[in-house]
C-alpha positions as CSV (number, residue, x, y, z in Angstrom):
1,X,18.6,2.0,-5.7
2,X,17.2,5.3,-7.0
3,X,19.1,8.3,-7.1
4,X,19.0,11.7,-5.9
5,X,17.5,13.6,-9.0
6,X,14.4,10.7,-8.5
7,X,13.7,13.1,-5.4
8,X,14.7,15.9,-6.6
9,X,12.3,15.9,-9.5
10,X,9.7,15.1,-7.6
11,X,10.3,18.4,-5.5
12,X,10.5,20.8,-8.3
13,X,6.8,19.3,-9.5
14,X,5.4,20.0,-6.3
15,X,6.5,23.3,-7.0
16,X,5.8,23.7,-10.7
17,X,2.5,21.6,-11.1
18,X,1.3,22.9,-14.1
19,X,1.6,21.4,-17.7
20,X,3.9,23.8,-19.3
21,X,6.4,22.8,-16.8
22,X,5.8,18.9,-17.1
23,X,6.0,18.8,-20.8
24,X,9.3,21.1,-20.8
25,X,10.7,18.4,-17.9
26,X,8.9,15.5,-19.5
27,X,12.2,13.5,-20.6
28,X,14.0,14.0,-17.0
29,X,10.8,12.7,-15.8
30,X,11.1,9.7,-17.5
31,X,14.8,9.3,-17.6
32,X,15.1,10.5,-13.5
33,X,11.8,9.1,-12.6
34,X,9.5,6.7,-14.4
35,X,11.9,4.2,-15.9
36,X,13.6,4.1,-12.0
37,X,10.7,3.7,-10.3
38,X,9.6,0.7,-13.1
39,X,12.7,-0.9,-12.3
40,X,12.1,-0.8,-8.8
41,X,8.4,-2.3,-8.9
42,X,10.0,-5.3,-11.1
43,X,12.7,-5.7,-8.6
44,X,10.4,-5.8,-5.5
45,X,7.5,-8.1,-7.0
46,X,10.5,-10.7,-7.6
47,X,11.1,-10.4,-4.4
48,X,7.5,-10.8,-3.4
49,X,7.0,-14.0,-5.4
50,X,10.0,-15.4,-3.3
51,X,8.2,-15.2,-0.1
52,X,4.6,-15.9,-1.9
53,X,4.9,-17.9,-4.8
54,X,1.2,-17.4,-5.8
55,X,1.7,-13.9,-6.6
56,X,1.5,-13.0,-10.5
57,X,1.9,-9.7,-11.5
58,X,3.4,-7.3,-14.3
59,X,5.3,-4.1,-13.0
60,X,2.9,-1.7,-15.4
61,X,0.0,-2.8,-13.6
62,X,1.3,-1.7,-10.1
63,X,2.7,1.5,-11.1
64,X,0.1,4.0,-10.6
65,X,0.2,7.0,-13.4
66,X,1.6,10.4,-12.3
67,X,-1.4,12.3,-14.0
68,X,-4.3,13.1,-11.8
69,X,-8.2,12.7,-12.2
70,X,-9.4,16.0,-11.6
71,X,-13.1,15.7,-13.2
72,X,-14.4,15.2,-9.8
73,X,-11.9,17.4,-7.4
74,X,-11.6,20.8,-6.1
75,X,-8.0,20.8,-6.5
76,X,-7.2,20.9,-10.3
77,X,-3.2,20.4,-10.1
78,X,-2.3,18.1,-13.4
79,X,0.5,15.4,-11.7
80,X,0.5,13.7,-8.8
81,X,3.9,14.3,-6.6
82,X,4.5,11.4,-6.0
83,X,5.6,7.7,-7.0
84,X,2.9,5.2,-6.7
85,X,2.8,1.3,-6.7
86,X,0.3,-1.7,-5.4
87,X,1.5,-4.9,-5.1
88,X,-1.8,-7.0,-5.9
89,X,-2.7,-9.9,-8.5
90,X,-3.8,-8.2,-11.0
91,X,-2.0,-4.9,-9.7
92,X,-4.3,-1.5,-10.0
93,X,-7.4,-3.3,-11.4
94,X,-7.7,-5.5,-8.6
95,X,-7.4,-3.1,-5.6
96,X,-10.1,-5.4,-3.7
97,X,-8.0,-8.3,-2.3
98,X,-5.2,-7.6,0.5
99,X,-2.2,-6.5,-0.9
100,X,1.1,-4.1,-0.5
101,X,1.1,0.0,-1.6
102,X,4.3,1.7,-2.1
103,X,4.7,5.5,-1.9
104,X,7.3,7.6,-2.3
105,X,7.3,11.6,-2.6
106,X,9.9,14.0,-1.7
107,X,10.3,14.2,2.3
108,X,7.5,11.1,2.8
109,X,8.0,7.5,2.2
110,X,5.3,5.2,3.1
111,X,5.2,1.7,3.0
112,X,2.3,-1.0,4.3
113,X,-0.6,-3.2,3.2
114,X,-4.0,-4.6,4.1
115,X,-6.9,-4.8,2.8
116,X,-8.1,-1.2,2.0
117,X,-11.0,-1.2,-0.5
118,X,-13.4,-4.1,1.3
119,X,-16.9,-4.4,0.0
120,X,-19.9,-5.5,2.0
121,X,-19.3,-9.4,1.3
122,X,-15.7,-9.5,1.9
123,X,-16.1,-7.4,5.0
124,X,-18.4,-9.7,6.3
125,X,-16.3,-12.7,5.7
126,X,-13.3,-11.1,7.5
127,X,-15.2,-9.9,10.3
128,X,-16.5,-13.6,11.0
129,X,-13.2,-14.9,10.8
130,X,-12.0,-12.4,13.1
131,X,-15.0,-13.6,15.5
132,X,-14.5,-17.3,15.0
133,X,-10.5,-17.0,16.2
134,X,-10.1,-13.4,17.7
135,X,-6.7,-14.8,19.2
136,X,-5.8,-15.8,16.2
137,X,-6.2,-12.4,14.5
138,X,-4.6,-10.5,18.0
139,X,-1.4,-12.2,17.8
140,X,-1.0,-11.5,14.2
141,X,-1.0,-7.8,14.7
142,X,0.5,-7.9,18.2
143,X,3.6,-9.7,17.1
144,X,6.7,-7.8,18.0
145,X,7.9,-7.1,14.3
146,X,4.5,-6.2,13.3
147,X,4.0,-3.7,15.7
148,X,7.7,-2.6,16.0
149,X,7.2,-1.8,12.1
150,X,4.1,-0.7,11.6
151,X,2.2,0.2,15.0
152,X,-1.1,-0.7,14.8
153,X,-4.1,-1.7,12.4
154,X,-5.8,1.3,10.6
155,X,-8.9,2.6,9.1
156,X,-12.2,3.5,9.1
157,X,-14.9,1.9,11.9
158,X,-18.3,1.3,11.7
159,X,-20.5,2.9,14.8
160,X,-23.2,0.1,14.5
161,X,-22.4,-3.5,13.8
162,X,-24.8,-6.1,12.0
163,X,-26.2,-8.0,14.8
164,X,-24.2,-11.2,14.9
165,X,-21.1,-9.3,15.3
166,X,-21.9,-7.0,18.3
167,X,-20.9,-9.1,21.0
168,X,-18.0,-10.4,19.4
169,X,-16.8,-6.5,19.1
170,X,-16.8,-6.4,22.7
171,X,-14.2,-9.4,22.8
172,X,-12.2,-7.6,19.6
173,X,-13.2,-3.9,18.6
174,X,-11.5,-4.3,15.9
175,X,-14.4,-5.9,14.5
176,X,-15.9,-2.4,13.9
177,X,-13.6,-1.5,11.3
178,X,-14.0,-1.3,7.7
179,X,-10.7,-1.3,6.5
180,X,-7.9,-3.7,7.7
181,X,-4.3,-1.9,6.4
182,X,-1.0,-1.2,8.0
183,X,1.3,1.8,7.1
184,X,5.2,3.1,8.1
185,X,5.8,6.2,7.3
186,X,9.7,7.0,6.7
187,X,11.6,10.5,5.7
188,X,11.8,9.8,1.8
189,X,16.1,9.8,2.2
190,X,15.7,5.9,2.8
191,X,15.2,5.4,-0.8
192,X,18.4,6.2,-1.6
193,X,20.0,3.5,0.5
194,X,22.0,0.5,-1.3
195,X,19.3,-1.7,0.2
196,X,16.1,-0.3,-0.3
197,X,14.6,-2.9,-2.5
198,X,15.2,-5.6,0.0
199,X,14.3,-3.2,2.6
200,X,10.9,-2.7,1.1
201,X,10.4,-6.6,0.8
202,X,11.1,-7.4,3.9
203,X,8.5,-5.0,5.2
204,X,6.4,-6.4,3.3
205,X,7.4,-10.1,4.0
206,X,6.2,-8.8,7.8
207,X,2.4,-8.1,7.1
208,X,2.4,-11.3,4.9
209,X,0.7,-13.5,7.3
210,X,-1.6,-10.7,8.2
211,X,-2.4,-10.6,4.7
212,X,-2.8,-14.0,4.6
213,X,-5.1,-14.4,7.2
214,X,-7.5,-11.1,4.9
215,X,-7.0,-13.2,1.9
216,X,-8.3,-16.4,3.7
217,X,-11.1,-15.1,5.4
218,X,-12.2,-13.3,1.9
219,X,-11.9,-16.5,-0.2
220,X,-12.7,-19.4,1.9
C-alpha cells in the first residue's frame, strides 16, 4: 500500500518542476516516493511470476526514472510527474515483446498491457496470426472481464495494408492496427487501498491470455 504523501509529492512537483525545488525535496522523494514505488514493482512482479512462471525480472529494470529527456522536446520541465513501471523480461530494455505498464500520477492511475512498440517483423507475425484464427483473437478481447476492465483494444492503424492482409481486414479490422495494448484508467485514490498490489495483479492476470496470444504469434 502506498501512502498519502506518495500522492501528495507527486502533486507539489507538478507544481514546482524545476530543479531547485527537486534537490531541496530530494530525500522526501525518495523516502515518500521512490523506495515505495520500488517496493511495489517487487511486490507485483511476484505476483506476476505466480500466474506466468516464465517471467524473470528485477524491480530496477521496470521502474522507469523520474528525470526526463528533454534533448529532443519542446517542453523542458526536469521530472516526470509521475510513477512509471513495465512489467517485461528484461523490464525497460526490452519494451518490444507484450508486456504490462503501470502509471500512477496524482489524480490518474493507469493500468494495461499489449504490445505497444511492434516492429515491422513482429507486426507481421501478429497480424497473420490474427488472420489465420480471427475467432480466436475476437473472443480474447470480447471476453466479459476483458472488456468490462479494459474496453477495447487500442492504438494506432495503418490506412493501407500489405497485400495478403487486405481481405482478412475486412473479416477483422483490427488487422489495420499497429499497436495491440489495453489501458484502464482509474482516479489515482485507488492506490491507497489495502489491496492495491493484488488489485494491480489481477488486472494484469486479465490481459494475460491476450498477451499470450502477442507473445505467441511474435515468437512462433
Amino acid at each position: 500500500m502506498l501512502n498519502p504523501s506518495f500522492l501528495e509529492f507527486l502533486y507539489e512537483l507538478s507544481q514546482n518542476n524545476n530543479r531547485a525545488w527537486f534537490e531541496a525535496n530530494k530525500a522526501t522523494f525518495q523516502k515518500e516516493v521512490q523506495r515505495p514505488f520500488e517496493q511495489l514493482v517487487a511486490e507485483i512482479i511476484g505476483e506476476i511470476k505466480a500466474f506466468d512462471p516464465r517471467f524473470q525480472m528485477d524491480p530496477k529494470q521496470a521502474t522507469f526514472r523520474i528525470y526526463r529527456d528533454t534533448r529532443f522536446s519542446n517542453d523542458k520541465t526536469p521530472y516526470k510527474t509521475h510513477m512509471a513501471a513495465v512489467f517485461t523480461n528484461g523490464g525497460r530494455q526490452n519494451l518490444h515483446d507484450p508486456g504490462f505498464y503501470l502509471h500512477i500520477e496524482y489524480g490518474l492511475l493507469q493500468l494495461g498491457g499489449g504490445a505497444y512498440f511492434l516492429e515491422k517483423e513482429p507486426l507481421q507475425k501478429v497480424r497473420a496470426k490474427i488472420m489465420e484464427n480471427p475467432s480466436a483473437f475476437r473472443s480474447l478481447i470480447e471476453a466479459p472481464e476483458f472488456v468490462e476492465k479494459y474496453g477495447e483494444i487500442k492504438g494506432e492503424k495503418n490506412k493501407v495494408l500489405p497485400a495478403p492482409f487486405k481481405q482478412a481486414a475486412e473479416i477483422e479490422p483490427m488487422i489495420l492496427n499497429k499497436q495491440f495494448y489495453y489501458m484502464a484508467e482509474l482516479d489515482s485514490e485507488q492506490v491507497l487501498q489495502r489491496d492495491f498490489m493484488k488489485f494491480v495483479s489481477g488486472c494484469f492476470k486479465i490481459g494475460m491470455p491476450l498477451n499470450q496470444f502477442l507473445t505467441d504469434a511474435i515468437t512462433n
